[in-house]
C-alpha positions as CSV (number, residue, x, y, z in Angstrom):
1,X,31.3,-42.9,-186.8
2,X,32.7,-39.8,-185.2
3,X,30.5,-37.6,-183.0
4,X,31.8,-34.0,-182.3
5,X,31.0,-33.6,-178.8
6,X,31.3,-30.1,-178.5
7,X,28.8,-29.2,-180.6
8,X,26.4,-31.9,-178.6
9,X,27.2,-30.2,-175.5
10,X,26.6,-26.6,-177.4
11,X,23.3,-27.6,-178.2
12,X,22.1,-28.4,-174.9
13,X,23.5,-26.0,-173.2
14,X,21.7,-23.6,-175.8
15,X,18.5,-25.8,-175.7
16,X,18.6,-25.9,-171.9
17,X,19.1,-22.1,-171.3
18,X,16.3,-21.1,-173.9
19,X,13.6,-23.4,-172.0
20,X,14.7,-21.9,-169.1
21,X,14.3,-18.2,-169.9
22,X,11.4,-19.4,-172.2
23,X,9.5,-20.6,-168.5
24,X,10.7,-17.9,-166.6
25,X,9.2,-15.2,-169.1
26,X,6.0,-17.2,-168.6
27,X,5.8,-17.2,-165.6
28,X,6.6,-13.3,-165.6
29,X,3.4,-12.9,-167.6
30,X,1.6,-14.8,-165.5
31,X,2.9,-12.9,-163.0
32,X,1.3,-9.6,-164.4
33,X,-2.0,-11.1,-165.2
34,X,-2.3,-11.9,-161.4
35,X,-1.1,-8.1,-160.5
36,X,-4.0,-7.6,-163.1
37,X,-6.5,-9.2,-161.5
38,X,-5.8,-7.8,-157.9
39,X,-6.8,-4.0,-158.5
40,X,-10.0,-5.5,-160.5
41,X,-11.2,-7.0,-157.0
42,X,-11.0,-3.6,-156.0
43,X,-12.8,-1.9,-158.6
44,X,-9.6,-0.5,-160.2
45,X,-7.4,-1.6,-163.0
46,X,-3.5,-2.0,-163.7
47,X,-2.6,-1.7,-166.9
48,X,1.5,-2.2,-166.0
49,X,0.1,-6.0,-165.4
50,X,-1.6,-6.0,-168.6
51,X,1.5,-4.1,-170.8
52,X,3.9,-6.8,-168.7
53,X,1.7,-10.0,-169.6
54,X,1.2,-9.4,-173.2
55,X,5.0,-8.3,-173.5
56,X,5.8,-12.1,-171.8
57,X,3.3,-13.7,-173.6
58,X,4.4,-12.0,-177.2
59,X,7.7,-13.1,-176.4
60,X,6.8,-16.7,-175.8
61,X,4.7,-16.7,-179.1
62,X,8.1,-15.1,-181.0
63,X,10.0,-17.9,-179.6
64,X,7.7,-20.9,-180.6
65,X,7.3,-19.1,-184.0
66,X,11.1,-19.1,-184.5
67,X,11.4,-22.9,-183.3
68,X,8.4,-23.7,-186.0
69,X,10.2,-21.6,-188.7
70,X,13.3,-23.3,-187.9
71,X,11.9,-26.2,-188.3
72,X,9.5,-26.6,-191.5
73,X,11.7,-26.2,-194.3
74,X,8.9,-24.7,-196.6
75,X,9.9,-21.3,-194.9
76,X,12.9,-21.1,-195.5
């Protein structure tokens, strides 16, 4: 059995940097629902936390989406 450990260590290093930026553009939309929700206290409203948060959280959902497609093979 031969094992091509470059391509092993390809895919993690892929894997690992996706998760990363994956949690970190998370965490950016949570970021901007908080700036959201400050102004609201004050009767006001921030719409750059909104347009920042769904951005984030649109990208998360296009990354799971891609990960499902890639993996069902009825869409492909």
């Amino acid at each position: 059995m031969h094992l091509d450990w470059t391509a092993l260590g390809e895919v993690a290093a892929v894997s690992t940097g996706v998760t990363v930026a994956v949690v970190v553009v998370f965490a950016l939309g949570v970021l901007g629902v908080a700036r959201a929700e400050g102004p609201r206290d004050d009767g006001g409203s921030d719409a750059l936390g909104f347009a920042q948060a769904g951005l984030c959280f649109l990208a998360c959902a296009a990354v799971v989406a891609y990960g499902i497609y890639l993996i069902v093979p009825q869409f492909h």
